[in-house]
C-alpha positions as a Markdown table, in Angstrom:
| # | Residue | x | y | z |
|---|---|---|---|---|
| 1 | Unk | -12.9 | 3.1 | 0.0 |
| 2 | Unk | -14.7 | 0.7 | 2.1 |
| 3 | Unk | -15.0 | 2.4 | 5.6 |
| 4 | Unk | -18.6 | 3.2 | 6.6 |
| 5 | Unk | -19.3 | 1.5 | 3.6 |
| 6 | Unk | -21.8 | -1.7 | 2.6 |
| 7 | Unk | -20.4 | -4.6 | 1.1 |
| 8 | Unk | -22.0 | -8.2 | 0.0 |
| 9 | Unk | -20.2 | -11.3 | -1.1 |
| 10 | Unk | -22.3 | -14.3 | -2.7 |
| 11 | Unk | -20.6 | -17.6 | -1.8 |
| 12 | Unk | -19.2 | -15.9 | 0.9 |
| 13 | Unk | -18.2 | -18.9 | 3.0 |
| 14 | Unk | -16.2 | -20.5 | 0.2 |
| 15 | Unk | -12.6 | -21.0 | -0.2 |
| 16 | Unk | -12.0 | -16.8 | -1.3 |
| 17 | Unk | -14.9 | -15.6 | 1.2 |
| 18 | Unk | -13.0 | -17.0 | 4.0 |
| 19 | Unk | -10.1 | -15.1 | 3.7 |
| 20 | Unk | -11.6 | -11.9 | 2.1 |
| 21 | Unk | -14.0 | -11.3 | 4.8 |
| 22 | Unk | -11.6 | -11.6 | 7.4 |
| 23 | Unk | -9.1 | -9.4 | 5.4 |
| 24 | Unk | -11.5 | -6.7 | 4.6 |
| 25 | Unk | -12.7 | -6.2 | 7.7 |
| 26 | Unk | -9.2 | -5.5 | 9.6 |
| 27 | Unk | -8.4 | -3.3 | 6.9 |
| 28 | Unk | -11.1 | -1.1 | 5.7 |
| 29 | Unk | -13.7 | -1.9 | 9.0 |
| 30 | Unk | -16.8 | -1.4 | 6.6 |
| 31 | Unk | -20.1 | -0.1 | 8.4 |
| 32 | Unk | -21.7 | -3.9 | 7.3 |
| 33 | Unk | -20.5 | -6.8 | 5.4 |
| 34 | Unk | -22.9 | -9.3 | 4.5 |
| 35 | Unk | -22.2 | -13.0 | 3.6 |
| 36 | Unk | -24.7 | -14.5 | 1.3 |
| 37 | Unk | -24.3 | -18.2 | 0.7 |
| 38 | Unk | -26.6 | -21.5 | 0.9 |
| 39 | Unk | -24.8 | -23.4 | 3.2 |
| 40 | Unk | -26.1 | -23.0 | 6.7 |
| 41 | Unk | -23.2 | -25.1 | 8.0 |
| 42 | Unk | -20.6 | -23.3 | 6.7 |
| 43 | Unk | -22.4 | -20.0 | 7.7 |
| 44 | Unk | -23.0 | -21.8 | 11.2 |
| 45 | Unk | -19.3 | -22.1 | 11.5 |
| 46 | Unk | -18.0 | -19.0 | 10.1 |
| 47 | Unk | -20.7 | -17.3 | 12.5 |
| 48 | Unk | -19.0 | -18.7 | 15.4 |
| 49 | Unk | -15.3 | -17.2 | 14.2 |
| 50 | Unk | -17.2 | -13.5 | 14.2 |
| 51 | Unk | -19.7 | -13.5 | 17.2 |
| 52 | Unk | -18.1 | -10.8 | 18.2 |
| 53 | Unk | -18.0 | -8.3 | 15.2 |
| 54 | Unk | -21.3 | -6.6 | 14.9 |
| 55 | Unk | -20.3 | -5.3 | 11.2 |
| 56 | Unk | -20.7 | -9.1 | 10.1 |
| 57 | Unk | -24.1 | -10.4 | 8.7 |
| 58 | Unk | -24.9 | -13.9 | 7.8 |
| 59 | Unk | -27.6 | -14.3 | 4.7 |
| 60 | Unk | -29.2 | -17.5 | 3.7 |
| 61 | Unk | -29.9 | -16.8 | -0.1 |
| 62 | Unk | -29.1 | -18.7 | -3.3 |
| 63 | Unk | -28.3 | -16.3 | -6.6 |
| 64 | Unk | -30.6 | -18.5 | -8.6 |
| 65 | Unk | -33.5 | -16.9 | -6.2 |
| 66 | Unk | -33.8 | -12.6 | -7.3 |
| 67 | Unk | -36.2 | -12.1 | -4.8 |
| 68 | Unk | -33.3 | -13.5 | -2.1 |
| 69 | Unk | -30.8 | -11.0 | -3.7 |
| 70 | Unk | -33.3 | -8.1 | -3.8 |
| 71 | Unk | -33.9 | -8.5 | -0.3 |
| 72 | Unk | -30.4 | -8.9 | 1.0 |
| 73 | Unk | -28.8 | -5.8 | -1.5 |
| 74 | Unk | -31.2 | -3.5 | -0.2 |
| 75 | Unk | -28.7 | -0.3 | 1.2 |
| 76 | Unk | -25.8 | -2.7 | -0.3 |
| 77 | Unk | -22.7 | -0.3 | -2.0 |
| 78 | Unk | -20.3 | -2.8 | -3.3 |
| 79 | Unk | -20.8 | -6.4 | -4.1 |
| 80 | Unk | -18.0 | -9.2 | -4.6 |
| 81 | Unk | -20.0 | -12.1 | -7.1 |
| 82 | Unk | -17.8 | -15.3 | -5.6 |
| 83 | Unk | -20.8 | -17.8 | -6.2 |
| 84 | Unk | -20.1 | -20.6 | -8.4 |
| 85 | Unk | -21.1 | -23.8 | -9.0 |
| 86 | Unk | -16.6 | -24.7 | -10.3 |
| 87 | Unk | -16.0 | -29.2 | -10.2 |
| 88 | Unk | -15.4 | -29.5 | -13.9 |
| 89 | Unk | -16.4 | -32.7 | -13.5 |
| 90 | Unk | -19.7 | -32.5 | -11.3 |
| 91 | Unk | -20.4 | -29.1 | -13.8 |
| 92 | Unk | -19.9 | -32.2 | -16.7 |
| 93 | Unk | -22.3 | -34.8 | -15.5 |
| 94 | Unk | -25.2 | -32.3 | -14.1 |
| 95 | Unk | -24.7 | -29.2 | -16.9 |
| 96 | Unk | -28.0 | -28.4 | -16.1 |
| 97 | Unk | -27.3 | -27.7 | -12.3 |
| 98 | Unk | -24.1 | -25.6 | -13.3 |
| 99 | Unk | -25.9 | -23.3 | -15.5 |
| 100 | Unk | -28.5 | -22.6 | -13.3 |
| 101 | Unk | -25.8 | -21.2 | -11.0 |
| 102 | Unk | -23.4 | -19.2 | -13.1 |
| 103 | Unk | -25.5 | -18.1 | -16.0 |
| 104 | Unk | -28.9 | -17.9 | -14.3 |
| 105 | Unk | -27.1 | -16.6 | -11.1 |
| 106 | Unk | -25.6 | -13.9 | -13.0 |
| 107 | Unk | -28.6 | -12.4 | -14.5 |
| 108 | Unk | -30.5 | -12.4 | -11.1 |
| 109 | Unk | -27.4 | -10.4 | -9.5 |
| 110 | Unk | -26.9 | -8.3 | -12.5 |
| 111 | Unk | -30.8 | -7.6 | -12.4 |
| 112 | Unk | -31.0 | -7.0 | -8.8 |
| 113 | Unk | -27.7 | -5.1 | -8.3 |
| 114 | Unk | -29.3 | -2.3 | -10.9 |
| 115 | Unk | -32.5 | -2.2 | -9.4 |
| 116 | Unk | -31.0 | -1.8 | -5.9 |
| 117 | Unk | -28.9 | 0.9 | -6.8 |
| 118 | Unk | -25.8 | -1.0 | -6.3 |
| 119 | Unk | -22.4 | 1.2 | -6.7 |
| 120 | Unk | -19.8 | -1.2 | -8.1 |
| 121 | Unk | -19.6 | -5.1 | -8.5 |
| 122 | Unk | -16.6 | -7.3 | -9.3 |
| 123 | Unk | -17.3 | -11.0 | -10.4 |
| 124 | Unk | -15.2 | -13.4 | -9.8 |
| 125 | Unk | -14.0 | -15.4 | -13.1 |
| 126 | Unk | -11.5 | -18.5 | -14.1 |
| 127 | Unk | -8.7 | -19.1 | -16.4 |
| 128 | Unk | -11.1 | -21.8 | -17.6 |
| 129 | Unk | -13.7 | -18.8 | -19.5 |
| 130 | Unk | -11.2 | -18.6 | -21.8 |
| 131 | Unk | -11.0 | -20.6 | -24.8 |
| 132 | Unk | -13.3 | -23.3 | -22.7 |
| 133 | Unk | -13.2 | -26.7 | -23.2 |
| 134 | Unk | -15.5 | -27.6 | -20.7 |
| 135 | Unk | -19.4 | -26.6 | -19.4 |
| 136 | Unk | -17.8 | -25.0 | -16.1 |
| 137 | Unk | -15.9 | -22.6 | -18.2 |
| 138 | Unk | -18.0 | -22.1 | -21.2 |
| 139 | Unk | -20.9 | -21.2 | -18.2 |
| 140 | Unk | -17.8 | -18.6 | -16.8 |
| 141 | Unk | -17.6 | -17.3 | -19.7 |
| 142 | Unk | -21.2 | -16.2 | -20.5 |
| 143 | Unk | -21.0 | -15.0 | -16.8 |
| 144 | Unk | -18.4 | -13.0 | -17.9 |
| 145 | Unk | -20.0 | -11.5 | -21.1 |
| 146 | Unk | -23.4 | -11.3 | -19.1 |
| 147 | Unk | -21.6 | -8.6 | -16.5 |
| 148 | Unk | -19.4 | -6.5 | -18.9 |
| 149 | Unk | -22.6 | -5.8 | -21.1 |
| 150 | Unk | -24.7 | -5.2 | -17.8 |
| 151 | Unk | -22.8 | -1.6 | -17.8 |
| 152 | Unk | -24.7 | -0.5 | -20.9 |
| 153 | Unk | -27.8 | -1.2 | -19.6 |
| 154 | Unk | -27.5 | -0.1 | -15.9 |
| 155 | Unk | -28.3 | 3.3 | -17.6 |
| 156 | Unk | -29.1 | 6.3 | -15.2 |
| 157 | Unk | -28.5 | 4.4 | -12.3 |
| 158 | Unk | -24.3 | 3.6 | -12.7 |
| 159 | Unk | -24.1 | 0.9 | -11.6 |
| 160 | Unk | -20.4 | -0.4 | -12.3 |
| 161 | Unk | -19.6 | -4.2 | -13.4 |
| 162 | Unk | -15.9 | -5.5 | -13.5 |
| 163 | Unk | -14.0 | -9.2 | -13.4 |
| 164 | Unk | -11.2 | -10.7 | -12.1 |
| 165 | Unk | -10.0 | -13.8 | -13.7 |
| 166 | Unk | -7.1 | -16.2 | -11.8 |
| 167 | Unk | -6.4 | -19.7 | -12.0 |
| 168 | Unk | -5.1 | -22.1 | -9.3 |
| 169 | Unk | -6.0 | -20.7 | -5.9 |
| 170 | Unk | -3.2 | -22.3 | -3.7 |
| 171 | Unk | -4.1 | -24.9 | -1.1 |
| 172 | Unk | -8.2 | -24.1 | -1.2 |
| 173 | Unk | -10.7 | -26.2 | -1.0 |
| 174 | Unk | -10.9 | -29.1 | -4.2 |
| 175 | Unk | -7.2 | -27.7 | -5.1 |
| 176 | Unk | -4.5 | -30.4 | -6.3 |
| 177 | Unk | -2.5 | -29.5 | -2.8 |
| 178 | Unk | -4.8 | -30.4 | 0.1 |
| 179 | Unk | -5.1 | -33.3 | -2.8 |
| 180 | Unk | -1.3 | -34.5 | -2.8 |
| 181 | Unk | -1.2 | -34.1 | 0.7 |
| 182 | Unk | -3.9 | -36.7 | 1.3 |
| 183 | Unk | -2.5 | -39.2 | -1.0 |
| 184 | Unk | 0.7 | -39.1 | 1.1 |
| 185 | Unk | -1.3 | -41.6 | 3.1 |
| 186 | Unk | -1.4 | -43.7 | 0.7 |
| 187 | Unk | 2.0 | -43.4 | -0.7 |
| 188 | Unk | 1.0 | -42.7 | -4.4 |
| 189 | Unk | 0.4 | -39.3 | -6.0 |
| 190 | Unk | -1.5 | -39.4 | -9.0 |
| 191 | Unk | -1.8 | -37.0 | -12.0 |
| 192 | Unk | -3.8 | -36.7 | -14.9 |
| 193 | Unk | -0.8 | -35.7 | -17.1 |
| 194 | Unk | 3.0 | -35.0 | -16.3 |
| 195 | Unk | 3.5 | -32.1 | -18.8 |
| 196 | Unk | 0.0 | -30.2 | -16.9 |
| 197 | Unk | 1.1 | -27.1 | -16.4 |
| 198 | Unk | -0.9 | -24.5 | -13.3 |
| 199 | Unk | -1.0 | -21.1 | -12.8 |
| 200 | Unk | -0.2 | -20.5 | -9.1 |
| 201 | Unk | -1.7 | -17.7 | -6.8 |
| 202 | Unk | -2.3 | -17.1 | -3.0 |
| 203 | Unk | -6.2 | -16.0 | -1.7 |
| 204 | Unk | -4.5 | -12.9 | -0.1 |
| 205 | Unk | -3.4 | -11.9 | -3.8 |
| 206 | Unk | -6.7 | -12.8 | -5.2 |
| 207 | Unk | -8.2 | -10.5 | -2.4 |
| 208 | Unk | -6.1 | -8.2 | -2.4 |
| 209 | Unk | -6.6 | -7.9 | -6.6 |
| 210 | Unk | -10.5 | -7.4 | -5.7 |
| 211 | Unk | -9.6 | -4.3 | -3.7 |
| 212 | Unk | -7.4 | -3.0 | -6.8 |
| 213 | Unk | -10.1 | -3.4 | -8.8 |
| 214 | Unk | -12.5 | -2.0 | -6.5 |
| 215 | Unk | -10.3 | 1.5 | -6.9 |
| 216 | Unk | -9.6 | 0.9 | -10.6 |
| 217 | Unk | -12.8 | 0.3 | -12.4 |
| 218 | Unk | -14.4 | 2.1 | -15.0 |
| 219 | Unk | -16.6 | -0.8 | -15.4 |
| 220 | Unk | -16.7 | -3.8 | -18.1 |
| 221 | Unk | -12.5 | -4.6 | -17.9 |
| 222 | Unk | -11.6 | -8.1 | -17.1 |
| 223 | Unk | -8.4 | -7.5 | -14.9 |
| 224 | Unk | -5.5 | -11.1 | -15.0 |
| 225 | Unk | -3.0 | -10.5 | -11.9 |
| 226 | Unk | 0.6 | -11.2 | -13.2 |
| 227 | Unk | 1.7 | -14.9 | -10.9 |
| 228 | Unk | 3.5 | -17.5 | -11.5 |
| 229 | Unk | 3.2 | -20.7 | -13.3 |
| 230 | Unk | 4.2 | -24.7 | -11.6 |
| 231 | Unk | 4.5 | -28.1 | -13.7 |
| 232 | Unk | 1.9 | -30.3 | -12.0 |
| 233 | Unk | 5.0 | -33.2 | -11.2 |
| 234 | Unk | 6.9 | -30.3 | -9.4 |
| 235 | Unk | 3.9 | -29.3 | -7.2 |
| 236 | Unk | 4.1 | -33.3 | -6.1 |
| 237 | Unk | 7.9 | -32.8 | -5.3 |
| 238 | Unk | 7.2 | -29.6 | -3.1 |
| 239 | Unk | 5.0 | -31.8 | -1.0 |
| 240 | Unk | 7.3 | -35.2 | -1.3 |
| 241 | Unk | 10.1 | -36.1 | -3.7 |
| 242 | Unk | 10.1 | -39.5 | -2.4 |
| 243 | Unk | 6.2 | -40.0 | -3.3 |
| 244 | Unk | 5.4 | -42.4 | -6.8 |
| 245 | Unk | 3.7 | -41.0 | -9.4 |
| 246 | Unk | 0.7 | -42.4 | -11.3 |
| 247 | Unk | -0.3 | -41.6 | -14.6 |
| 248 | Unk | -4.2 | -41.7 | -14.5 |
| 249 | Unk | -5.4 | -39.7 | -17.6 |
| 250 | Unk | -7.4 | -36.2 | -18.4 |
| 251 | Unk | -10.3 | -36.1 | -16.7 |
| 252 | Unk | -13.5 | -35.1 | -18.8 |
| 253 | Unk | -13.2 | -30.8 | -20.1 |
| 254 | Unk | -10.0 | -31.2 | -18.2 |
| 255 | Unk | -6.9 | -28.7 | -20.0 |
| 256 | Unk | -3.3 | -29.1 | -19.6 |
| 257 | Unk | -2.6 | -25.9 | -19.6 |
| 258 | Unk | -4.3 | -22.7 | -18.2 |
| 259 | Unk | -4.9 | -19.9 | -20.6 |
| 260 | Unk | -6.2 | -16.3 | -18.7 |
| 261 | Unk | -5.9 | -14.4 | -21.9 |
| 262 | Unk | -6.6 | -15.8 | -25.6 |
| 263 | Unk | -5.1 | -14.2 | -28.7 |
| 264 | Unk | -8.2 | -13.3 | -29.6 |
| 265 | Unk | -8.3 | -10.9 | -26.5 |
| 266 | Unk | -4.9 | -9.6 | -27.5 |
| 267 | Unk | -6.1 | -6.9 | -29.3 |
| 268 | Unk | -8.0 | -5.0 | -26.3 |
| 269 | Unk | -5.7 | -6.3 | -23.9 |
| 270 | Unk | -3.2 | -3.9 | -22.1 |
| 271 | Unk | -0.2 | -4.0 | -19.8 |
| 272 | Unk | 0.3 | -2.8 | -16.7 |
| 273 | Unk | 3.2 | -3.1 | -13.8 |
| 274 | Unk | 1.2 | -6.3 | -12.1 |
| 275 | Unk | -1.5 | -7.3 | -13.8 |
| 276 | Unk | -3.4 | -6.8 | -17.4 |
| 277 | Unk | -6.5 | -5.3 | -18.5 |
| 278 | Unk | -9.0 | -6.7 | -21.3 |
| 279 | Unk | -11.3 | -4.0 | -22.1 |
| 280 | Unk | -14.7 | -5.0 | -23.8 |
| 281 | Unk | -14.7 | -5.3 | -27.5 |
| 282 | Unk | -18.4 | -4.2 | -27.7 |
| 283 | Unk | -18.1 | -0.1 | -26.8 |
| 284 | Unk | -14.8 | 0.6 | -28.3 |
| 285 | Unk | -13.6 | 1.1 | -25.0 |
| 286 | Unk | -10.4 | -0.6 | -25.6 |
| 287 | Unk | -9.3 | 2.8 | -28.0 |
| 288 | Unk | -10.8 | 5.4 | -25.5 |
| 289 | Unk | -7.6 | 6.7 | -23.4 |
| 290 | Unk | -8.9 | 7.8 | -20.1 |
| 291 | Unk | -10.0 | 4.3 | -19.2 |
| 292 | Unk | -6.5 | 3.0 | -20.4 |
| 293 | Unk | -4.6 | 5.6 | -18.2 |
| 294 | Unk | -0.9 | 4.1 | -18.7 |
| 295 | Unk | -1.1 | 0.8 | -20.0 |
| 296 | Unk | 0.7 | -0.5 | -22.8 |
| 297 | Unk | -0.9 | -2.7 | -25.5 |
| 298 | Unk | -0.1 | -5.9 | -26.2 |
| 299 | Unk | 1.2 | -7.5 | -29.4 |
| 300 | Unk | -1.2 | -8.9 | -32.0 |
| 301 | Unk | 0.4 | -12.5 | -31.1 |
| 302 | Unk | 0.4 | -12.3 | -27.2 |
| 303 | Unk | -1.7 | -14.7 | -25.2 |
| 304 | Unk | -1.1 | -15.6 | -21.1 |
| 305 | Unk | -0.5 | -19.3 | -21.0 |
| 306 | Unk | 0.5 | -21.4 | -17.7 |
| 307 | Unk | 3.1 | -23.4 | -20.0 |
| 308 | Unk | 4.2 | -20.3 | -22.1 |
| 309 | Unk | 4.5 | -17.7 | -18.9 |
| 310 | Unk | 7.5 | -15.7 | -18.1 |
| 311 | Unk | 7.5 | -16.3 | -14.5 |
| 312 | Unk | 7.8 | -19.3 | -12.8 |
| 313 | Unk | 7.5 | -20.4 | -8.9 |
| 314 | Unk | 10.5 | -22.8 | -7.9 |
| 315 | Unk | 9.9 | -25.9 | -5.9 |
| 316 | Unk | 11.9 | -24.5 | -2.8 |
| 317 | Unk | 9.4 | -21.3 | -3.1 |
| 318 | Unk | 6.2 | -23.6 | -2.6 |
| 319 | Unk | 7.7 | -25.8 | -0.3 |
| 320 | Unk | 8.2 | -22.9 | 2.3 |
| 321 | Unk | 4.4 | -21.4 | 1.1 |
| 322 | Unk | 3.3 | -24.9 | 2.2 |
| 323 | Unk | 4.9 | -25.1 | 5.7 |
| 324 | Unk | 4.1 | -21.8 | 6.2 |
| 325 | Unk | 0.7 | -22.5 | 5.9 |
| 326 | Unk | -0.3 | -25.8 | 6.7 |
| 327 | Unk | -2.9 | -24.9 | 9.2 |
| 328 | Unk | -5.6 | -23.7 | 7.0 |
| 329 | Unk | -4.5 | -25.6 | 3.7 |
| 330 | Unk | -7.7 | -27.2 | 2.3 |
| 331 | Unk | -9.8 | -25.8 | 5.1 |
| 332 | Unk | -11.1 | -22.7 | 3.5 |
């Protein structure tokens, strides 16, 4: 799908750039990938990882600047939207700041994507757009509506718009492990709530989810990967058993639970072997078949909660994820 192909990520030196560049490039060996970010350090020191892949290019570019994107999508096929201003609590105290990036942000790529003639793009979402209880995911969600409806105005020149939506990305940057792990210097884990409940999912299944979509998309479906769910005290005992406890409150918009599909959704929503589709409520594509293919609906009552889920990941299971990948855990 990707070989000889162009493809640009926007915060591409974050926590999922890092290991989908990497990734995509041993497996598909596209003719250029481009990573557009803000950070020149970051870029400095991803730059130095791929000196020696000529495929790679390094972008300096904000989304909140369209002339940037216009510029840096030119002869650009697919596009992975990974940019995101996401610390509930930073997105809490400067609102302004967060909807500059994800709402703003949004329209500029959607604008500029069209324009350039861009073939599919797949925006990266949060359990936290739905239902929101805070600016970070209220913003995520607006992102979200902002991209399915970009489909019916893309008009003659098709360009495709999807989303992914995931919660908990294991051991990344800002993430509750690399977090416990650092408090084990001090002896003391501590925990907004004991009965916070996470969902729980590797980058390499959040890239490898992008791809699937990638091959899947019809354009406007929110795709939710299938993964497992943790209690927040049992993610402390993977990385000590020994460790205290302390009890330190919800932080402000903070949930304790993750919800990836409402029951509001539950009515477009369909089943499939590893993940679920949300089709948009605005086209009636949810009742046309041939973008359905073989899933199966959901009940009327069915939501996809991180304390309600099916499937859950045993302490033993993250414990061996966690020595197995140490090296890199709170690095990308």
């Amino acid at each position: 799908m990707f070989k000889n192909s162009s493809i640009l990520i926007t915060g591409g030196t974050g926590s999922f750039g890092n290991m989908f560049v990497p990734m995509t490039l041993k497996k598909y060996k596209p003719r250029r990938l481009i990573v557009f970010s803000r950070d020149e350090m970051k870029q400095w020191e991803m730059q130095k990882i791929f000196s020696n892949d000529k495929s790679i290019r390094f972008f300096i570019g904000d989304v909140r600047d369209k002339d940037r994107l216009y510029r840096a999508l030119h002869g650009v096929d697919f596009v992975v939207h990974a940019a995101a201003t996401k610390i509930v609590p930073t997105a809490e105290a400067d609102p302004f700041e967060c909807i500059k990036t994800n709402i703003n942000g949004a329209m500029n790529l959607i604008d500029a994507c069209i324009d350039q003639k861009v073939k599919k793009v797949v925006a990266l979402s949060t359990d936290k757009a739905s239902a929101p209880s805070n600016l970070y995911g209220a913003s995520k969600l607006v992102s979200d509506k902002l991209f399915i409806a970009a489909n019916s105005y893309s008009a003659s020149q098709n360009t495709r718009f999807s989303i992914v939506r995931y919660g908990n990305v294991m051991g990344s940057r800002g993430s509750v492990i690399p977090l416990f792990i650092e408090q084990l210097k001090k002896h003391k884990f501590t925990i907004t709530n004991k009965s916070m409940t996470r969902f729980m999912i590797t980058l390499e299944q959040g890239v490898d989810l992008v791809w699937k979509v990638f091959r899947d998309m019809n354009g406007g479906e929110i795709y939710v990967k299938k993964i497992p769910s943790m209690n927040i005290t049992d993610i402390a005992k993977a990385i000590s058993s020994k460790t205290k406890i302390k009890t330190i409150g919800i932080r402000p918009g903070e949930k304790i639970h993750e919800q990836m599909i409402s029951i509001d959704d539950a009515p477009f929503t369909y089943e499939y072997k590893d993940y679920y589709k949300i089709f948009p409520a605005i086209n009636l594509w949810s009742k046309k078949l041939n973008k359905i293919n073989k899933g199966k609906k959901v009940s009327k009552k069915f939501n996809y909660r991180s304390d309600t889920n099916k499937k859950w990941m045993q302490i033993e299971e993250l414990k061996k994820w966690i020595s197995k990948n140490k090296k890199i855990i709170g690095k990308i």
